[in-house]
C-alpha positions as CSV (number, residue, x, y, z in Angstrom):
1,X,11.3,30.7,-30.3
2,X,11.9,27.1,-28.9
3,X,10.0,26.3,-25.9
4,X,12.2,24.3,-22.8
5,X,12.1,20.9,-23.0
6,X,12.8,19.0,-19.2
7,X,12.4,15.6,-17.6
8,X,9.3,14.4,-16.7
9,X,8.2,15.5,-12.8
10,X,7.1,13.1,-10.7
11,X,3.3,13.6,-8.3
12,X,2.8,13.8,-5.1
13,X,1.6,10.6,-3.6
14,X,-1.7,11.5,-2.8
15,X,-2.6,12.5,-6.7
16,X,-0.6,9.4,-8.3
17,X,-2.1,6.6,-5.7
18,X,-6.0,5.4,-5.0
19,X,-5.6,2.8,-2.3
20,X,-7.7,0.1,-1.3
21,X,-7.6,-2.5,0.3
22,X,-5.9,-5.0,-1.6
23,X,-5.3,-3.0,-4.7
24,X,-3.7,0.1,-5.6
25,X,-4.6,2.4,-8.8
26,X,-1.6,4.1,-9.9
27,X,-2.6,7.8,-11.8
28,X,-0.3,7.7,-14.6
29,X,-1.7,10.5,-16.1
30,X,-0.9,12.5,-12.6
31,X,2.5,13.0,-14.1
32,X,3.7,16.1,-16.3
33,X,5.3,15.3,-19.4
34,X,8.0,18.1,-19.1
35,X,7.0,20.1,-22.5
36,X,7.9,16.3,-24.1
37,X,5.4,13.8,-24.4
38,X,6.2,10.5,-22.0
39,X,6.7,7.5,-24.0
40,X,6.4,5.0,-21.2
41,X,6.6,4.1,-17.3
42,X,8.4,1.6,-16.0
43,X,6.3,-0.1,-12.1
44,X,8.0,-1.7,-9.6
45,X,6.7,-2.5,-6.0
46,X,7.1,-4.7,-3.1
47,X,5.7,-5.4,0.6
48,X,7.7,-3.1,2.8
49,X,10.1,-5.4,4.1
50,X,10.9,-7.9,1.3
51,X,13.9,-7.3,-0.7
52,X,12.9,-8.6,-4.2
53,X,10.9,-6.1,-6.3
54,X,8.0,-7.2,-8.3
55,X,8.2,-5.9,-12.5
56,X,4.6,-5.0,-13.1
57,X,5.9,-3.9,-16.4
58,X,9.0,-2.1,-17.9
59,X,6.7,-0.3,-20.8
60,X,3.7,1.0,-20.2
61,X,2.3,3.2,-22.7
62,X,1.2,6.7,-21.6
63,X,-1.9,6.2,-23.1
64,X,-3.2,3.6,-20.9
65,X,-3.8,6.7,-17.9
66,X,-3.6,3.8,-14.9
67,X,-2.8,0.6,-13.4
68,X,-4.0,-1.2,-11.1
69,X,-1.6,-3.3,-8.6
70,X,-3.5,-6.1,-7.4
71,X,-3.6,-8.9,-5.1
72,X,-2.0,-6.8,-2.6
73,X,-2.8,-8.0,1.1
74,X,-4.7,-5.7,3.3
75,X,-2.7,-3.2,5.8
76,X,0.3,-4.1,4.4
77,X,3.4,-1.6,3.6
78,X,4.4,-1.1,0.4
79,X,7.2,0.5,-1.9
80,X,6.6,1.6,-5.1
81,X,9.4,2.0,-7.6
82,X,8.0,4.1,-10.9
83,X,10.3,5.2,-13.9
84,X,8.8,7.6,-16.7
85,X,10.9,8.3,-19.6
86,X,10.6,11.1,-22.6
87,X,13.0,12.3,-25.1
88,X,14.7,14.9,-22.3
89,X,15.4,12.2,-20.1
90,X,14.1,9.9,-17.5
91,X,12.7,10.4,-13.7
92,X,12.6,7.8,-11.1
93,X,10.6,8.6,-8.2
94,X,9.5,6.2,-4.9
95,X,7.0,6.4,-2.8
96,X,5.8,4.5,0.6
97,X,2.1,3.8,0.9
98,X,0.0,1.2,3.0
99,X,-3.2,-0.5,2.1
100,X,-6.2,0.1,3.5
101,X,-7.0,-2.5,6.2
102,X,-9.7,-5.1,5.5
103,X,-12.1,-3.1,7.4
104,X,-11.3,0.0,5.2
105,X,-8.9,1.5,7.9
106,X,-5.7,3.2,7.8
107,X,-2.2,1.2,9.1
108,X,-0.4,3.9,10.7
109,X,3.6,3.4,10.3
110,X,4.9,2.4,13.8
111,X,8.3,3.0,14.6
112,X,9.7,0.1,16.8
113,X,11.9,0.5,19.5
114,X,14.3,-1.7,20.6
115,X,15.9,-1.8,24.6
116,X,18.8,-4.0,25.5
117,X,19.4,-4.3,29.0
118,X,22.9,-5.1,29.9
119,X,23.9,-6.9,33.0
């Protein structure tokens, strides 16, 4: 009897992310394999509204159960671009977070609105 083999499935942001301040720990071992082991994540992240993502590495080894994203700036916006790959296939998944202001606080996401006045 063979058991079902799948991609590996992505967390919920609340179990893969521990946020600071001005770092980040990302839960690598928060994701399930699938039934096939992972044999390595791929990071990507960037400040909200920049378009160039930042490679924090393209092979990260399983093994290694975090990572910690650093030198971020206090109540800032961020996207976070993660990979994870097994022999079934591969799973992207991205998630929003903010840091933790630099008195520990939350940064609530504002929606802006925008009124033209025609005359």
């Amino acid at each position: 009897m063979s058991s079902l083999v799948i991609d590996p499935q992505a967390p919920d942001k609340s179990t893969l992310l521990a946020i600071n301040s001005t770092f980040v720990v990302v839960r690598l071992s928060s994701w399930n394999d699938g039934g096939c082991p992972i044999l390595y994540f791929e990071i990507r992240y960037k400040p909200k509204l920049q378009k160039e993502w930042i490679l924090q590495s393209s092979n990260i080894a399983p093994a290694q159960a975090t990572v910690t994203l650093s030198d971020l700036n206090p109540g800032t916006w961020y996207d976070l671009l993660m990979a994870a790959h097994n022999d079934a296939d591969s799973t992207e998944a991205e998630y929003v977070f903010a840091t933790l202001t630099a008195s520990g606080g939350k940064k609530h996401f504002m929606l802006m609105r925008c009124d033209t006045v025609i005359s």
